[in-house]
C-alpha positions as CSV (number, residue, x, y, z in Angstrom):
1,X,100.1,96.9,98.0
2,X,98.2,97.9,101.6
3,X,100.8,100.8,102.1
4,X,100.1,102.1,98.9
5,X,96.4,101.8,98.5
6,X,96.8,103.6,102.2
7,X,99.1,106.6,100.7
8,X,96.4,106.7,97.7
9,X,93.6,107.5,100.1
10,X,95.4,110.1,101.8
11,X,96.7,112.0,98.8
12,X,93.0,111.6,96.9
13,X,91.4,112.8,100.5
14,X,93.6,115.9,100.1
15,X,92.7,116.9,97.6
16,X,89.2,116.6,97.8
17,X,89.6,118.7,100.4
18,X,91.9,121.4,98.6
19,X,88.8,121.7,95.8
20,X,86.0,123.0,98.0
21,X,87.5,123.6,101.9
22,X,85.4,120.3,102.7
23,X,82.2,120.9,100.8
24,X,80.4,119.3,97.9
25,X,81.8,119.9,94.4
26,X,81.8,116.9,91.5
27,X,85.3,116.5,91.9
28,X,85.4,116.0,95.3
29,X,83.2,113.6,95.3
30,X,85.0,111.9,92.8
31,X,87.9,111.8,94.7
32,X,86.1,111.0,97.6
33,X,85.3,107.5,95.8
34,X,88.7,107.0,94.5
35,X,89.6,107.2,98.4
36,X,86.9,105.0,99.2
37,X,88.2,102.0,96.5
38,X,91.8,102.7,97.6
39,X,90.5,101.6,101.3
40,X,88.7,98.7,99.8
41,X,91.5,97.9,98.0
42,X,93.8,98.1,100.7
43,X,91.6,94.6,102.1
44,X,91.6,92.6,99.2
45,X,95.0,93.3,97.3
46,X,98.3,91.0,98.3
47,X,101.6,91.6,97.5
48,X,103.3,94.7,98.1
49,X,105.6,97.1,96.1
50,X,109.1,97.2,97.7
51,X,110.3,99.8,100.4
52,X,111.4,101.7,97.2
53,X,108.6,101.7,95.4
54,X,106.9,102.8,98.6
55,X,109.5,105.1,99.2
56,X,109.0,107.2,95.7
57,X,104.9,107.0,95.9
58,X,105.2,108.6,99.1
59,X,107.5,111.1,98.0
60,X,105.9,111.7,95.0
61,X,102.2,112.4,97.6
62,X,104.4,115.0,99.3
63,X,105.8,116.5,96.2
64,X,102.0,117.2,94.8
65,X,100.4,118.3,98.1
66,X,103.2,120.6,98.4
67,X,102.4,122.3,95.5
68,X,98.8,122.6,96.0
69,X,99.6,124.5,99.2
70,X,101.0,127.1,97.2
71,X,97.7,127.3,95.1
72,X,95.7,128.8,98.1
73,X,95.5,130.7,100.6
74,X,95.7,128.6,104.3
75,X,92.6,130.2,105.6
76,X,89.3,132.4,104.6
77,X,90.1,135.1,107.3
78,X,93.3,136.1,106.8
79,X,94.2,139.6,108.0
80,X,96.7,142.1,106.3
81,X,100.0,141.5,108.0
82,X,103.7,142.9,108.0
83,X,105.3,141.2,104.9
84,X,102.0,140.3,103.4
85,X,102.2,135.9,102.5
86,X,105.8,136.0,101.6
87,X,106.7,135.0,105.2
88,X,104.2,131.9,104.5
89,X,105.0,131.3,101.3
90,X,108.6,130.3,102.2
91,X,108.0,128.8,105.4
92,X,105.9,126.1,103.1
93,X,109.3,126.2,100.7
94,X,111.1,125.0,103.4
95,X,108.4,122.2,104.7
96,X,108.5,120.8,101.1
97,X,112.3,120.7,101.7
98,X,112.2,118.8,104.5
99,X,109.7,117.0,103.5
100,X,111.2,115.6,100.7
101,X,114.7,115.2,102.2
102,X,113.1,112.2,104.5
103,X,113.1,110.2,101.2
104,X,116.7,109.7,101.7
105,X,117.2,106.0,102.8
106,X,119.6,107.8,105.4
107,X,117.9,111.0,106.4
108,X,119.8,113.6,108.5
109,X,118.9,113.1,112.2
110,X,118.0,117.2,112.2
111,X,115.2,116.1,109.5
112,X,112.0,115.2,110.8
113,X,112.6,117.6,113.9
114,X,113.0,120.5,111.5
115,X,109.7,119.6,109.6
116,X,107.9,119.1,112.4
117,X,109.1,122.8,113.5
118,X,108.5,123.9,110.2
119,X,105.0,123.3,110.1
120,X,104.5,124.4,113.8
121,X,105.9,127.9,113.0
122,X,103.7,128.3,109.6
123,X,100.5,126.9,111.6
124,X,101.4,129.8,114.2
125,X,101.5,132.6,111.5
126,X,97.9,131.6,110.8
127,X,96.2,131.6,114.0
128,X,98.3,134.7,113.9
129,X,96.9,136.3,110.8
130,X,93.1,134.9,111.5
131,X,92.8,135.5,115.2
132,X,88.8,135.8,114.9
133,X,87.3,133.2,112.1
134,X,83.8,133.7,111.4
135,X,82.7,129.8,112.1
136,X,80.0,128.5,115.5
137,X,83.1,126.2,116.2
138,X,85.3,128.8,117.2
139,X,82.5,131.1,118.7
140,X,81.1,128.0,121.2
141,X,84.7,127.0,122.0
142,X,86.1,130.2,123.1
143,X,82.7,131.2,124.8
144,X,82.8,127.8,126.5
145,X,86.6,128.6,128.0
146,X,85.5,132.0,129.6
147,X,82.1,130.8,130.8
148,X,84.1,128.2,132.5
149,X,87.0,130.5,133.9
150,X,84.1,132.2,135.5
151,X,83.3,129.6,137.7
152,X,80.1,128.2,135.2
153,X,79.3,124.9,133.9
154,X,79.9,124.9,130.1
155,X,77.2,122.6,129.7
156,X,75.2,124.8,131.3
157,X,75.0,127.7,128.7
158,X,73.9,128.5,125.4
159,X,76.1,130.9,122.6
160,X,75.6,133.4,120.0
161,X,74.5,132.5,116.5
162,X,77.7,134.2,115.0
163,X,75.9,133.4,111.5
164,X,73.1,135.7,112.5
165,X,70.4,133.5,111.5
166,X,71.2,133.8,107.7
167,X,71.9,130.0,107.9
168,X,69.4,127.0,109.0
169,X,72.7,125.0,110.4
170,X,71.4,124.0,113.6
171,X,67.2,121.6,114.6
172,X,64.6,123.4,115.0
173,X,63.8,125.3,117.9
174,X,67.3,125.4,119.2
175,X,68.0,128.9,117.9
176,X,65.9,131.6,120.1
177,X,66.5,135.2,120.0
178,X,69.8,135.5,118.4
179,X,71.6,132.4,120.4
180,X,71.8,128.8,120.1
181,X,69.9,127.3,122.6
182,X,72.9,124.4,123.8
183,X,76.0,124.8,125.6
184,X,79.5,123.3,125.1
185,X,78.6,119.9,122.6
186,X,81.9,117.7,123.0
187,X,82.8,115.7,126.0
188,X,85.4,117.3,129.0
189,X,88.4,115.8,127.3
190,X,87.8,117.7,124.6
191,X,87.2,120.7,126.4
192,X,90.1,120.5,128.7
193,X,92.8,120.2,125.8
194,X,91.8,123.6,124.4
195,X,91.5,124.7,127.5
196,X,95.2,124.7,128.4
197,X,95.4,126.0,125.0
198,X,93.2,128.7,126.0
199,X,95.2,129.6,129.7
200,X,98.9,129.2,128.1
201,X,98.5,131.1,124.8
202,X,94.9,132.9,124.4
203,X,93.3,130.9,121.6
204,X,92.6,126.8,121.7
205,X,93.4,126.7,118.3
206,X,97.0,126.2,119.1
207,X,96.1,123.0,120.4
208,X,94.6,121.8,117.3
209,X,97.6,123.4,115.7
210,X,100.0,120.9,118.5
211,X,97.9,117.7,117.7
212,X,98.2,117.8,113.9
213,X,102.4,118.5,114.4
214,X,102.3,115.6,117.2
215,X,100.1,113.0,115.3
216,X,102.8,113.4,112.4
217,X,105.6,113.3,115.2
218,X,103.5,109.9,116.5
219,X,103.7,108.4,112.6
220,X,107.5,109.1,111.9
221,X,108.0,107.5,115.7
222,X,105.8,104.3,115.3
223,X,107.9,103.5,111.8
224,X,111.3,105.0,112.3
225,X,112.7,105.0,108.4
226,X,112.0,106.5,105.4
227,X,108.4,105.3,105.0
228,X,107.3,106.9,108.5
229,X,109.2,110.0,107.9
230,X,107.4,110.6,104.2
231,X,103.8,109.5,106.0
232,X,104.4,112.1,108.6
233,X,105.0,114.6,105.9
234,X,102.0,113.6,104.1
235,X,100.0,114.5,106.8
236,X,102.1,117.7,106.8
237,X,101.7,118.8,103.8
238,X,97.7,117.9,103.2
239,X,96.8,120.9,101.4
240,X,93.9,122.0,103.8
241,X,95.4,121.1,107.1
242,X,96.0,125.1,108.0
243,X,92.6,125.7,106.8
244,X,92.0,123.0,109.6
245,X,93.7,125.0,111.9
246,X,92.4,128.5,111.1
247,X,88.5,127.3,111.6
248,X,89.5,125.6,114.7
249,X,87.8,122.1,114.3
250,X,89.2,119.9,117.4
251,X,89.0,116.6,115.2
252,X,93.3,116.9,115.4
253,X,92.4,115.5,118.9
254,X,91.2,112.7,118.0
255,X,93.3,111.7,115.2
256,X,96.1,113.0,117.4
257,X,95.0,110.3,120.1
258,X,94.6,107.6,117.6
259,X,98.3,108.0,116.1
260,X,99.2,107.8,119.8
261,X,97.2,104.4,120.6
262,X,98.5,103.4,117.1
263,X,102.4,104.0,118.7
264,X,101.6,102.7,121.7
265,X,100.3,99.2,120.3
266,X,103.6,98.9,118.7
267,X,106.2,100.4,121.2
268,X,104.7,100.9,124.4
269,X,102.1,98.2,125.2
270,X,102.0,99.4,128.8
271,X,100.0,102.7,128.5
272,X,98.1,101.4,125.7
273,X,94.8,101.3,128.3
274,X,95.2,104.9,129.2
275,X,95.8,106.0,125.5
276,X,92.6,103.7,124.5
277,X,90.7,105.3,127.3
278,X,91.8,109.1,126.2
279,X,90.6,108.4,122.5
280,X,87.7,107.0,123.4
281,X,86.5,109.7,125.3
282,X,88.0,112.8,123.3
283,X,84.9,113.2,120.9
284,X,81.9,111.1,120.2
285,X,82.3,109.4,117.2
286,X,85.8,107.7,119.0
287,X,83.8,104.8,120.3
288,X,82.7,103.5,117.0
289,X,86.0,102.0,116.8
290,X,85.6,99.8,119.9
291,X,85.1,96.5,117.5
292,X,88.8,97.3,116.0
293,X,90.2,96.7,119.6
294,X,90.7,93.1,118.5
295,X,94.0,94.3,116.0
296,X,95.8,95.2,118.6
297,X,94.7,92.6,121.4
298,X,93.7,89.4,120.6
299,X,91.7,89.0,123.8
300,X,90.6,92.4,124.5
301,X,88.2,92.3,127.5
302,X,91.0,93.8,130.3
303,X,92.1,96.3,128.2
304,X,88.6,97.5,127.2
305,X,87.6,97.2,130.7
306,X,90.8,99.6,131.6
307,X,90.3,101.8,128.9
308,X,86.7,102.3,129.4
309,X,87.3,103.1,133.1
310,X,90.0,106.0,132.4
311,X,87.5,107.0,129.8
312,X,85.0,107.4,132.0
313,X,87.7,109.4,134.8
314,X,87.9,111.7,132.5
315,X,84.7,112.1,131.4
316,X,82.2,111.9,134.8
317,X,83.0,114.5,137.0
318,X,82.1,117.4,134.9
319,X,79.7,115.4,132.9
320,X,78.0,114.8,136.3
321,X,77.5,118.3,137.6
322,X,74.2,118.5,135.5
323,X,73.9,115.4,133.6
324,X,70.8,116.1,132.0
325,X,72.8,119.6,130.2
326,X,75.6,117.5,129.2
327,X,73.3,114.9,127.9
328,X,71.4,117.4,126.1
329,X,74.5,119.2,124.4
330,X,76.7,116.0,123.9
331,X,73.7,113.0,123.0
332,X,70.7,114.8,121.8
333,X,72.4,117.6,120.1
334,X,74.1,115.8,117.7
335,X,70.9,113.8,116.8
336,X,69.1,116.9,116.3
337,X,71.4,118.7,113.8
338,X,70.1,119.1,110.7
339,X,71.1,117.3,106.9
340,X,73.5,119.4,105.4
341,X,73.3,119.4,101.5
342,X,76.4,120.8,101.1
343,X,77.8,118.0,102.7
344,X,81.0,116.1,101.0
345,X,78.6,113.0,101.6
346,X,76.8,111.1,98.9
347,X,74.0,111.3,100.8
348,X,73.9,115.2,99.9
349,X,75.1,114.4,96.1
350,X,71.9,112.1,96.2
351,X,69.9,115.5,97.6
352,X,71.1,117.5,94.6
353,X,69.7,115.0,92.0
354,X,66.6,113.7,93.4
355,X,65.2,115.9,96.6
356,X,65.8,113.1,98.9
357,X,69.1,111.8,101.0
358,X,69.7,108.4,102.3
359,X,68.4,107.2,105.2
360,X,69.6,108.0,108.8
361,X,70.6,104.6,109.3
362,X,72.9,104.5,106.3
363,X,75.6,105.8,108.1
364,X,75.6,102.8,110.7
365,X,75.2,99.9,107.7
366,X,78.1,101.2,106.0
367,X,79.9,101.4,109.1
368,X,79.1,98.0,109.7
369,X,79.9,96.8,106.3
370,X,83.5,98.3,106.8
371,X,83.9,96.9,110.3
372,X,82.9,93.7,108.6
373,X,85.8,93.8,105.8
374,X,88.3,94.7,107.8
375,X,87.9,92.2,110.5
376,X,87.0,89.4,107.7
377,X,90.3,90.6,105.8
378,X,92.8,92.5,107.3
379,X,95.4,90.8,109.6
380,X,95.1,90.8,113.5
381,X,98.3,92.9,114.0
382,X,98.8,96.3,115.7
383,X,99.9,97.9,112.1
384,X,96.5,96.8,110.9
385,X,94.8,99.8,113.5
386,X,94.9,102.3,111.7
387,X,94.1,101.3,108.1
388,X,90.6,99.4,109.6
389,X,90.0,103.0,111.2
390,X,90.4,104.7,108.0
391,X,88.3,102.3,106.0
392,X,85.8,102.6,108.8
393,X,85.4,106.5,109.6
394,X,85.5,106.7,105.6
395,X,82.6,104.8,105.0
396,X,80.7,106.0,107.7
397,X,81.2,109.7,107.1
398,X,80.8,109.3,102.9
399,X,77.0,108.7,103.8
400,X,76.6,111.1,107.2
401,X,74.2,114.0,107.3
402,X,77.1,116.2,108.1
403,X,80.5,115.6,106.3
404,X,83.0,118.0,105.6
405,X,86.9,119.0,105.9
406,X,87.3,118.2,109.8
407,X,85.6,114.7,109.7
408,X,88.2,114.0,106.2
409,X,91.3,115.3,107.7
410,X,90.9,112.8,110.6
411,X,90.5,109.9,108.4
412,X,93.2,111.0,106.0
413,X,95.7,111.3,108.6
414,X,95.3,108.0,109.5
415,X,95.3,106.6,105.7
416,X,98.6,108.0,106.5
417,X,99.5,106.2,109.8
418,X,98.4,103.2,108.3
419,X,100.7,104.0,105.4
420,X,103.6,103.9,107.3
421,X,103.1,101.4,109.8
422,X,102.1,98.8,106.5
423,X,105.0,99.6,104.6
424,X,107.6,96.3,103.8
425,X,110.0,97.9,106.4
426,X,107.2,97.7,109.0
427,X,108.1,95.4,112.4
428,X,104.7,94.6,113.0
429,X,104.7,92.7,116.6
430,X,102.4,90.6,117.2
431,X,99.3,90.7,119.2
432,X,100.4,90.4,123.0
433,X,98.3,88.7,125.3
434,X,95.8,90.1,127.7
C-alpha cells in the first residue's frame, strides 16, 4: 500500500493548496493531516494493491486535480490578454488528455513528451500574462539579477519593501526607510539557476517554470510505465503548481534536484555525488535530509564526503567575497523572520485558538521523529528516497513558523516521486556499495 498512501498525500497536499493559495483555512488543515497520516501510513502498512489498482488511483488523482485547475484562476496577477483564458483553458484540456492517456498499460511513445510540452507552453502563458507579481520573492530575486549584472555582490545589498510596510513579514529592525535591510537570502546555486533564467529569457521564473516540467520528466524516467507516467502527471496537474510559477518561489529547484538524485540512485549511480552535492546546496533546508543518505548507500561516508565537497564548489566562491553578508542574509535571516499566523502550520492553527504557537524547536522534534520512522521502518532501497523525504519535510514544515504553498509543493511532488518509484512494477536495485 506504500505507493498508494504516497499518491494519497499528493492529491490531499493539492488540494490543500487549491483552498487557500498555501494559507490557513480549516480545510486545509484538514487535509494537511490526512497528508500527514497517509505518510505515516506509508511506514507501517504491508501489502500492496496491484499495478492496476495503482494504476486507476493514480488516474483517478489526475482526473480530480484536473478539474480543480479549471476551478481557478493560475495566478492572482493576471493581466488582460488577447483571447482572454480561453487559450489556457484548453491548453489544461489537452494536459488532462495526456495525462490521462499515460494510464494506458501501452502508452503512445509521443505521450509523456507531449504532456510535458503541454504544461511548459500553459506555464509560459502565465509568466506571460503576470509579468510583475506583487510578492518580496519576486522583487529580491530580480533586484538580486541586476545588482549582480552590475558587477555588485548580491549579498551585499538590501531591496525594496514592495508591500510598503502595510505588512510586519520580515524581524524587527530589518525594514528601514522603505527597504529591507538584507540582500539576496538563498545560497549561489540558487541564484545562478535563475540567473541563466534571467540572461536567456528576462524573468527567472522560467526556471522555476523548467524545474517543475523536469522534476515530472525525472519521475516518468526513474519508473518507465504506466505508474511513472500517471506520477509525473500528478505533479502536473497539482492544482496550484502555476500559482507556483506565477509568484516565483524557487522551491522547484530543490524538488527538481531531488527527483534528479532520486533517478540517479536508480539509473545512474555514477553522478549520484554531484547530484547529492547540487541538492544539498540549492536552498537551506536541503541538508536536513543528510540522515536519509543511508537509502540509497548503505555505507555512505565517500559519497557524503563527495557530495559535500561539490556542494561546497558551488557554494564558496561567492559565499566568500563577504562572508559575514552572506552569513547575514542566508543564516541569520532566516532565524530572524517572524511567526506567520497565517501559516498552513499547526503551529499557527494553535495561534488562532489560544494566542500562543509551539515552540521553536518543534520543528526539529518532529523532524526528528520522522527521520526516526523512516529509518526504523522503511526499507534501505534507493525507491525508499523519496517517500522518507516526503514524510520528513511534511512533518517538519506542518509545525514551522513559516509554511505555505512553496514549502507544500516541494513535498507533494515528491509524495509523487515516491509514488512511482514504490509502485509493484518498481525495479528497485539494491543499495550499491561505497
Amino acid at each position: 500500500m506504500k505507493s498508494a498512501f504516497f499518491a494519497l498525500a499528493a492529491v490531499a497536499l493539492g488540494i490543500a493548496l487549491q483552498l487557500g493559495d498555501g494559507g490557513l483555512t480549516p480545510g486545509a488543515l484538514g487535509l494537511l493531516t490526512a497528508a500527514l497520516i497517509a505518510l505515516v501510513a506509508s511506514t507501517q502498512v504491508g501489502g500492496e494493491l496491484d499495478e492496476r489498482g495503482i494504476a486507476v488511483l493514480l488516474a483517478a488523482g489526475c482526473a480530480v486535480e484536473g478539474l480543480l485547475l479549471f476551478t481557478r484562476p493560475p495566478g492572482i496577477y493576471l493581466e488582460p490578454r488577447p483571447g482572454g483564458p480561453y487559450p489556457y483553458w484548453a491548453g489544461l484540456a489537452l494536459l488532462l488528455a495526456f495525462a490521462l492517456l499515460g494510464a494506458r498499460q501501452e502508452a503512445p511513445r509521443w505521450q509523456l513528451p507531449l504532456l510535458l510540452a503541454v504544461h511548459f507552453a500553459l506555464g509560459a502563458w502565465v509568466l506571460w500574462s503576470s509579468p510583475a507579481p506583487l510578492i518580496d520573492v519576486f522583487t529580491f530575486q530580480r533586484d538580486a539579477m541586476v545588482h549582480a549584472l552590475q558587477g555588485h555582490n548580491p549579498y551585499a545589498m538590501t531591496f525594496e519593501d514592495p508591500y510598503g510596510g502595510r505588512f510586519p513579514f520580515y524581524g524587527e529592525g530589518l525594514l528601514r526607510d522603505g527597504r529591507v535591510q538584507v540582500g539576496y537570502p538563498y545560497p549561489p546555486l540558487c541564484f545562478a539557476l535563475g540567473l541563466v533564467a534571467h540572461l536567456l529569457a528576462g524573468d527567472y521564473r522560467w526556471a522555476v517554470l523548467l524545474s517543475i516540467t523536469l522534476s515530472a520528466a525525472c519521475i516518468a524516467w526513474a519508473q518507465p510505465d504506466r505508474a511513472g507516467r500517471l506520477a509525473a502527471a500528478l505533479l502536473l496537474l497539482s492544482p496550484r503548481g502555476f500559482f507556483v510559477v506565477e509568484q516565483g518561489w524557487t522551491d522547484p529547484y530543490v524538488l527538481l534536484l531531488a527527483c534528479a538524485v532520486a533517478l540517479c540512485a536508480v539509473r545512474f549511480r555514477r553522478a549520484l555525488p554531484w547530484m547529492l552535492g547540487a541538492f544539498l546546496a540549492v536552498k537551506q533546508y536541503a541538508v536536513l535530509a543528510l540522515p536519509l543518505v543511508v537509502f540509497i548507500e548503505r555505507r555512505p561516508w565517500r559519497l557524503l564526503r563527495n557530495a559535500l565537497l561539490f556542494a561546497a564548489a558551488l557554494t564558496l566562491p561567492l559565499a566568500l567575497l563577504d562572508l559575514r553578508a552572506f552569513l547575514d542574509d542566508v543564516v541569520l535571516f532566516q532565524i530572524r523572520q517572524p511567526f506567520r499566523p497565517d501559516a498552513l502550520s499547526y503551529s499557527a492553527a494553535l495561534f488562532s485558538k489560544t494566542g500562543r504557537a509551539l515552540p521553536s524547536w518543534a520543528p526539529l522534534a518532529t523532524l526528528a521523529a520522522g527521520i526516526w520512522l523512516a529509518l526504523r521502518s522503511m526499507p534501505r532501497a534507493p525507491a525508499s528516497l523519496a517517500g522518507a523525504m516526503a514524510l520528513c519535510y511534511c512533518a517538519f514544515f506542518s509545525v514551522g513558523k513559516q509554511a505555505f504553498c512553496n514549502y507544500y509543493f516541494f513535498v507533494l511532488g515528491l509524495a509523487a516521486c515516491a509514488a512511482a518509484l514504490t509502485a509493484p512494477s518498481a525495479r528497485s536495485p539494491g543499495i550499491a556499495p561505497s
